[in-house]
C-alpha positions in Angstrom: -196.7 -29.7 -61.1 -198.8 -27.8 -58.6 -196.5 -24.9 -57.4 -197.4 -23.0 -53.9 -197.2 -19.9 -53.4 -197.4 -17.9 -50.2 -199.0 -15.5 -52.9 -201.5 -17.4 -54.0 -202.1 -18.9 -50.3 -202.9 -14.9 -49.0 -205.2 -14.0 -52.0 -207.1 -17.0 -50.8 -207.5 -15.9 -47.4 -208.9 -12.7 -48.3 -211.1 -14.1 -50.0 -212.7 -15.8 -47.1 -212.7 -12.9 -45.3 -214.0 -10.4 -48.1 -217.5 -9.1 -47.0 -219.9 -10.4 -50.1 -220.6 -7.6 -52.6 -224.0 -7.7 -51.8 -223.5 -6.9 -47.8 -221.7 -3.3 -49.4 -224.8 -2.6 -51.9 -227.4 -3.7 -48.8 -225.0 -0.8 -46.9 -225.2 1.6 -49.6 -229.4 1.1 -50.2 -229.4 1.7 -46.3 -227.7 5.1 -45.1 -229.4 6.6 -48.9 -232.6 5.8 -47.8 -232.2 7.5 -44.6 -230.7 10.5 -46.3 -233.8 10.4 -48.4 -235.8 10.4 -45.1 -234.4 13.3 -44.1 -234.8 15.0 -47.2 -238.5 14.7 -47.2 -240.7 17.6 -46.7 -242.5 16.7 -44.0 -238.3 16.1 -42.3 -237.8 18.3 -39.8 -234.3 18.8 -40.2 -234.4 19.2 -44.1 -234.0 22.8 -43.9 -230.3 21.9 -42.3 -229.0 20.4 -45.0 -228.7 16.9 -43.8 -225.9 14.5 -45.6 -225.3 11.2 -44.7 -222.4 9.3 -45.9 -220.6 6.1 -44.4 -217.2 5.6 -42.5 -215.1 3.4 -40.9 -214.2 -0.2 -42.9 -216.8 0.3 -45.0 -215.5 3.5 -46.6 -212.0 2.2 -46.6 -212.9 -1.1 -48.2 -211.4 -2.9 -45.0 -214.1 -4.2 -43.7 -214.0 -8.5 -43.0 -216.8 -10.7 -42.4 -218.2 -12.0 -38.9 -216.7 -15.5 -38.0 -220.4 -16.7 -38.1 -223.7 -16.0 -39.4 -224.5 -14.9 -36.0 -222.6 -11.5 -35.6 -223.9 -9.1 -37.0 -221.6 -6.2 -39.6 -221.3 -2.9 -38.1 -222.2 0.0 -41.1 -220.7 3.3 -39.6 -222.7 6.3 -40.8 -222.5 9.8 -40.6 -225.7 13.1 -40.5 -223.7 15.7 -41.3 -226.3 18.7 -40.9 -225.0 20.8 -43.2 -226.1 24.7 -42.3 -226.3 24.5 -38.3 -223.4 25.5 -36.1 -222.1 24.7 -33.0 -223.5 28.2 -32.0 -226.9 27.1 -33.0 -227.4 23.9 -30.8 -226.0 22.0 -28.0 -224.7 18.8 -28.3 -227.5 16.9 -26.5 -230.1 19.0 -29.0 -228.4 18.2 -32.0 -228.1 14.6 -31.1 -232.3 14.9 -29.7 -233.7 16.4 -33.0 -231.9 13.9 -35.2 -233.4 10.9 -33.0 -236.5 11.9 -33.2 -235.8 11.4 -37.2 -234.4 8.0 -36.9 -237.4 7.3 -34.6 -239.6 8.7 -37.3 -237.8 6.6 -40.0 -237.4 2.9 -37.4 -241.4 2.9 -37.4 -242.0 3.8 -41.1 -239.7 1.2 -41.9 -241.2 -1.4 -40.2 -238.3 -2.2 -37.8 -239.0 -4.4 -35.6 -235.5 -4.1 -32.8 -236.3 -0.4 -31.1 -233.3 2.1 -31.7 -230.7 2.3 -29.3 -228.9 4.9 -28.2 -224.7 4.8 -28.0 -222.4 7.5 -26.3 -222.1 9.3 -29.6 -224.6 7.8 -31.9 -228.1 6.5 -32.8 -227.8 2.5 -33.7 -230.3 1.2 -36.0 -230.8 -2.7 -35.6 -232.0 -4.5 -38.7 -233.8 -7.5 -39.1 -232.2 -10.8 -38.0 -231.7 -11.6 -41.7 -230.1 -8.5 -42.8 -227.4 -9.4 -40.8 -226.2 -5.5 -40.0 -227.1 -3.0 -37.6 -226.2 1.1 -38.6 -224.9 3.1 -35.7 -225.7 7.4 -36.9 -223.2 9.4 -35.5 -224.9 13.5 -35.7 -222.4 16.2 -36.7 -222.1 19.8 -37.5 -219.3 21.6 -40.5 -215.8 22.3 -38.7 -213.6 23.6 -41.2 -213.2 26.5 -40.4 -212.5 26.3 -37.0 -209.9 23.1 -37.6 -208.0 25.2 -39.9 -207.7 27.8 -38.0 -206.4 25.4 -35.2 -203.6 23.8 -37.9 -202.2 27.5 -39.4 -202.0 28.5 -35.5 -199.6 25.5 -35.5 -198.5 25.6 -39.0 -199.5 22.0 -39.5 -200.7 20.7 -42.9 -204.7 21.8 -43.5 -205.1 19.7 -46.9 -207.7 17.9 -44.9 -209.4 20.3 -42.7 -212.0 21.0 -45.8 -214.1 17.9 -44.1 -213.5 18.3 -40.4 -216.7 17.4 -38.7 -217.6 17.9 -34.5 -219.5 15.2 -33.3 -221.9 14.6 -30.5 -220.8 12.9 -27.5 -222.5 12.6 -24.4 -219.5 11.6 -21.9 -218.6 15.1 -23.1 -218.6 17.8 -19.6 -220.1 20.5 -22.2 -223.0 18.1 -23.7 -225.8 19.7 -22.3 -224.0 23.4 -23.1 -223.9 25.8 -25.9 -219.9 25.4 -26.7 -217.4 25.8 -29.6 -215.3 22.9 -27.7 -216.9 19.5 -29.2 -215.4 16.4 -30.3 -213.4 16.5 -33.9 -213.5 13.9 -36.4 -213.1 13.9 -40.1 -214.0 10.8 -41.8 -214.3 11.8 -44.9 -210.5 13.3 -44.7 -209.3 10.5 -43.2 -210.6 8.2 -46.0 -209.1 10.4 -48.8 -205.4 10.2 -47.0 -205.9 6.5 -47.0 -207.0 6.9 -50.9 -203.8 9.0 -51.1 -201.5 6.2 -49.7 -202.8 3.4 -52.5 -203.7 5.9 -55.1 -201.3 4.5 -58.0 -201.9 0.5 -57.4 -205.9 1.3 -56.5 -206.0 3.4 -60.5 -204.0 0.1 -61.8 -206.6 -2.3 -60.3 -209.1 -0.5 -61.2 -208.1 0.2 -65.5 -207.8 -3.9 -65.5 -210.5 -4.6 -64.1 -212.7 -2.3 -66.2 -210.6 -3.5 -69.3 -211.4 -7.4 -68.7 -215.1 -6.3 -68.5 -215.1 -4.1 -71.9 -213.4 -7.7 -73.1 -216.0 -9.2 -72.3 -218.4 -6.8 -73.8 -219.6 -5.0 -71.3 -219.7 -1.2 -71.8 -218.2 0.1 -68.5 -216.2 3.2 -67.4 -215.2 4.3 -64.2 -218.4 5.8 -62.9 -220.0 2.1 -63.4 -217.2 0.3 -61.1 -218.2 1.3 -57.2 -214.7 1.5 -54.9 -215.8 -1.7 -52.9 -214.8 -3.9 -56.5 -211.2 -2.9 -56.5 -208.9 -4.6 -53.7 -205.5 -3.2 -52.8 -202.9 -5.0 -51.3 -202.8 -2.9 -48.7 -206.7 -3.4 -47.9 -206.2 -7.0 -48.1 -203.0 -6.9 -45.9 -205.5 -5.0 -43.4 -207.9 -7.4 -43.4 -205.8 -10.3 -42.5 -204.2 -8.5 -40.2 -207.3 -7.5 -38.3 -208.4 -10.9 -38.3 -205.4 -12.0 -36.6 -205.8 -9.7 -34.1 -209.2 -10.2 -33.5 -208.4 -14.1 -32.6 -205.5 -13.7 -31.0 -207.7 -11.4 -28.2 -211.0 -13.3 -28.7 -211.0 -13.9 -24.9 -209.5 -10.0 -24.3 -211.3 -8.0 -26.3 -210.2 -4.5 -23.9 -206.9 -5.2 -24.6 -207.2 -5.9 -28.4 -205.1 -3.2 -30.4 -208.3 -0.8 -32.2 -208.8 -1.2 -36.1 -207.8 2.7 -36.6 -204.3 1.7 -35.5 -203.4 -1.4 -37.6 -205.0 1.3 -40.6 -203.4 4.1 -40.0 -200.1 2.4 -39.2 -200.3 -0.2 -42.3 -201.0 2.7 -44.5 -197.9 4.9 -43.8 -195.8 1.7 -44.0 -197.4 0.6 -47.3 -195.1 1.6 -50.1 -197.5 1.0 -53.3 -196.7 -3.3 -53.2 -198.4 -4.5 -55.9 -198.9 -8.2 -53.9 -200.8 -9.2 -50.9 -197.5 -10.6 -49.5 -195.5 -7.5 -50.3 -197.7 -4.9 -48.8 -198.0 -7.6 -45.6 -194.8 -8.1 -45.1 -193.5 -4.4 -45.8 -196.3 -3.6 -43.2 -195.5 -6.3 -40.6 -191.4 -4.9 -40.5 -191.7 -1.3 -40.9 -195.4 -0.4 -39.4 -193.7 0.2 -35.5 -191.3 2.8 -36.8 -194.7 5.2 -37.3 -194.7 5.3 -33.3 -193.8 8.1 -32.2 -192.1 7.7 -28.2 -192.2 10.7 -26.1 -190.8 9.2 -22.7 -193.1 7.2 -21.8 -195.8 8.7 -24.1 -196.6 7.0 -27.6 -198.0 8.9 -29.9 -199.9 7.3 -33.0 -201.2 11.0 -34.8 -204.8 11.3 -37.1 -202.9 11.7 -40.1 -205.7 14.3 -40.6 -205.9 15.8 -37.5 -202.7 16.0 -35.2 -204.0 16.6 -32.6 -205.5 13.5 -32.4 -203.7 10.6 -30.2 -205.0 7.3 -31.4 -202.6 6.0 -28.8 -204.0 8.1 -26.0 -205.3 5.3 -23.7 -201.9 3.7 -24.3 -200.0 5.8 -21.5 -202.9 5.4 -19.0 -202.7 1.9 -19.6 -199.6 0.8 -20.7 -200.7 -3.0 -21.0 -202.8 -1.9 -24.2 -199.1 -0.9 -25.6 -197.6 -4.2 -24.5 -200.9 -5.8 -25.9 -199.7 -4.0 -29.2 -196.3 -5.0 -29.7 -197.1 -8.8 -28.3 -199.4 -8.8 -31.2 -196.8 -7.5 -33.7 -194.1 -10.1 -32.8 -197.0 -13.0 -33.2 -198.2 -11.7 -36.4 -194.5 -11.6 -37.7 -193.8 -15.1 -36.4 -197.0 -16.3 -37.8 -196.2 -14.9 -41.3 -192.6 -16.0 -41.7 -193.7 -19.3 -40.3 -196.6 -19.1 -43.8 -193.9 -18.0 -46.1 -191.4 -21.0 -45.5 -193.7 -23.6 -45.7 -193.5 -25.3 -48.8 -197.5 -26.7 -48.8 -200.2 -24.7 -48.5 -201.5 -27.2 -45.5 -198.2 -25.9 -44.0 -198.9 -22.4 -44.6 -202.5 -23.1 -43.4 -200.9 -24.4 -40.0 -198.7 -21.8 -39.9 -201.7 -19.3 -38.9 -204.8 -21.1 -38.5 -204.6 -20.8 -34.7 -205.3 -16.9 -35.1 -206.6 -16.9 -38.2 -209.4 -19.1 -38.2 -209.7 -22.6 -38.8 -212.6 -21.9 -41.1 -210.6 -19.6 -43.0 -207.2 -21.1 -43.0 -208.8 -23.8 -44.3 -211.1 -22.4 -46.7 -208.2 -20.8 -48.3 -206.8 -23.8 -48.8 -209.9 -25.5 -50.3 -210.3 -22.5 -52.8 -206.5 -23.5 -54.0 -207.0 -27.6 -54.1 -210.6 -28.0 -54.9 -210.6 -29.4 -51.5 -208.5 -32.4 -52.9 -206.4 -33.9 -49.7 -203.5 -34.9 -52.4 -203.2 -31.4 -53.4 -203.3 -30.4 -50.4 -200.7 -32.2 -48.7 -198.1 -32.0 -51.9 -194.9 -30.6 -52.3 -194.8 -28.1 -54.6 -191.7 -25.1 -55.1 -191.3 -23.2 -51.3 -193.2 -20.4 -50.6 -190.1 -18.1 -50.9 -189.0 -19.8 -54.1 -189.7 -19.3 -57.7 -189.2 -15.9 -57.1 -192.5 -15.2 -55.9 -191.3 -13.5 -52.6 -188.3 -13.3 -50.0 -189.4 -15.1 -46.7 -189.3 -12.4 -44.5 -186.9 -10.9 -41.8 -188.1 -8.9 -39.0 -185.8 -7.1 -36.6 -186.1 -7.0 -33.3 -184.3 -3.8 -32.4 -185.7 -0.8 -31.0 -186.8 1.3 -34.2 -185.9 5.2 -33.9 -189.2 7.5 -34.1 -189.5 9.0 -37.4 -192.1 11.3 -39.2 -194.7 9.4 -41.3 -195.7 10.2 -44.2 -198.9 12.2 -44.5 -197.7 13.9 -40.9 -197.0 18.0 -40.6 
């Protein structure tokens, strides 16, 4: 007998939203070859130091694939110019010298789209094929200074070693020599998500290099790249960002921001070991991580306090309501998924905001695309003792710390 499992359905769905290993190698090849650029002696900011490195989904192994062949990914990258200050250049300098790099670099490359220039970056458009554009956000070393700003507030500085300002030209002291610049810290950030998947990530990662020495392949851990091992709590991510981004496909200002449904998942995440664990843990506990302070909510970088990722929230409280109207849908969508007792059910359960393509394609990768499989009763989602549907209260929740937080 074919048995269903909401399991099985969810691991299926990721999978039609994982971005191909190749899209994460043609990501790599990019921001090294423009770290090689910049490393080459005719560079002229090679005697700064110049690192680039990636952020944002890609680094954190969350990223999901366009709906269509015709959006484009979005490959964050960091310059991190190592040995300048912020009492060495403005913000509109550093930003200049380092375009006139990725100038340099567009027309030795061939590249046909002309760079563009963002608020607080330098966007490299590939070729219609390559299916990605790179937007190169310029940044100067910060550790010092955010450390000194946490042990003034005795806050936790495990993460200030990688504090980065950024350039920003919205910013009233652009065009001025100034300590005060925008803070970010990618690199910190992605090592407290590490932190909160550590021991299931390890796990993945030992049986996954085991079934290749099984199959005689001499691997070890320096041969298996991040981007191969899949948490549940990346997967959860990704389904849930889908979701969102379907449910506000004809709102987009309104749509709660990636960094949110991260940083949120990740202090409700309690080391799940199943897609439908980690989601529904997630989906029930991620609200009590909001901090209210009257009618302020307060959503903290876990590696910089300081930080507000709910900041707009207050001057808008619609983006809050947008939030928590998400968060009810989400929960009703899931349950919905869990009870059904087909995956066709579980599929219309959530194709609405998940995709028809890949509520369906999940269900294909299960059946073969056979419409008696698909259609049969097998054991209930929440039976077999695969998982407990889930319950999600409705009461207020009571602020709390999260984890990670000084």
């Amino acid at each position: 007998m074919h048995v269903n499992t909401i399991e099985a359905f969810l691991e299926a769905l990721v999978k039609e939203l994982e971005v191909p290993e190749h899209r994460y190698e043609q990501a790599q090849t990019s921001y090294t070859s423009l770290g090689e650029w910049l490393h080459r002696p005719e560079s002229t900011v090679r005697q700064y130091d110049p690192l680039v490195y990636c952020q944002g989904s890609f680094r954190l192994g969350t990223a999901i694939r366009p709906h269509t062949d015709a959006e484009e990914y979005d490959v964050d990258s960091v310059v991190e110019l190592r040995s300048l200050t912020k009492r060495d250049k403005t913000q509109q300098q550093l930003k200049a010298m380092l375009g006139v790099e990725i100038k340099a670099y567009h027309d030795a490359k061939g590249m046909e789209k002309p760079v563009r220039e963002g608020n607080r970056c330098w966007v490299l458009d590939y070729a219609d094929g390559a299916q990605f554009h790179m937007d190169v956000v310029p940044a100067v070393p910060n550790t010092e200074q955010q450390r000194s700003l946490l042990e003034a507030r005795m806050l936790d500085t495990r993460w200030a070693s990688t504090a980065i300002s950024i350039t920003d030209r919205r910013e009233p002291n652009y065009w001025v020599l100034s300590e005060d610049w925008p803070r970010s810290n990618p690199k910190g950030y992605s090592n407290w998500f590490a932190s909160r998947q550590a021991a299931v990530f390890e796990r993945r990662r030992r049986a996954i290099l085991e079934t290749m020495q099984k199959q005689g392949f001499r691997a070890s851990v320096e041969d298996l790249p991040d981007f191969k091992v899949k948490t549940p709590l990346q997967s959860a991510i990704m389904i849930l960002k889908r979701h969102r981004d379907n449910m506000f496909a004809r709102d987009l200002d309104l749509r709660p921001i990636s960094v949110i449904i991260t940083t949120l998942a990740a202090h409700a995440y309690e080391n799940q070991d199943t897609i439908s664990g980690a989601l529904f843990a997630i989906l029930d506990r991620m609200d009590q991580f909001i901090v209210r302070d009257g009618r302020k909510y307060i959503i903290a970088n876990p590696t910089d306090p300081f930080e507000n990722f709910a900041d707009r929230w207050e001057r808008e409280p619609q983006k809050a309501e947008a939030f928590f109207d998400w968060l009810r849908q989400a929960r009703a969508d899931f349950r919905a998924a869990a009870l059904a007792t087909t995956y066709k059910d579980m599929s219309d359960a959530v194709y609405q905001r998940m995709g028809y393509r890949a509520a369906t394609g999940a269900v294909d990768r299960l059946t073969g695309g056979s419409r008696l499989l698909r259609a049969a009763t097998g054991a209930t989602a929440v039976g077999a003792g695969t998982v407990t549907a889930p319950s999600f209260a409705n009461a207020d929740r009571r602020p709390t710390t999260p984890k990670g937080y000084a």
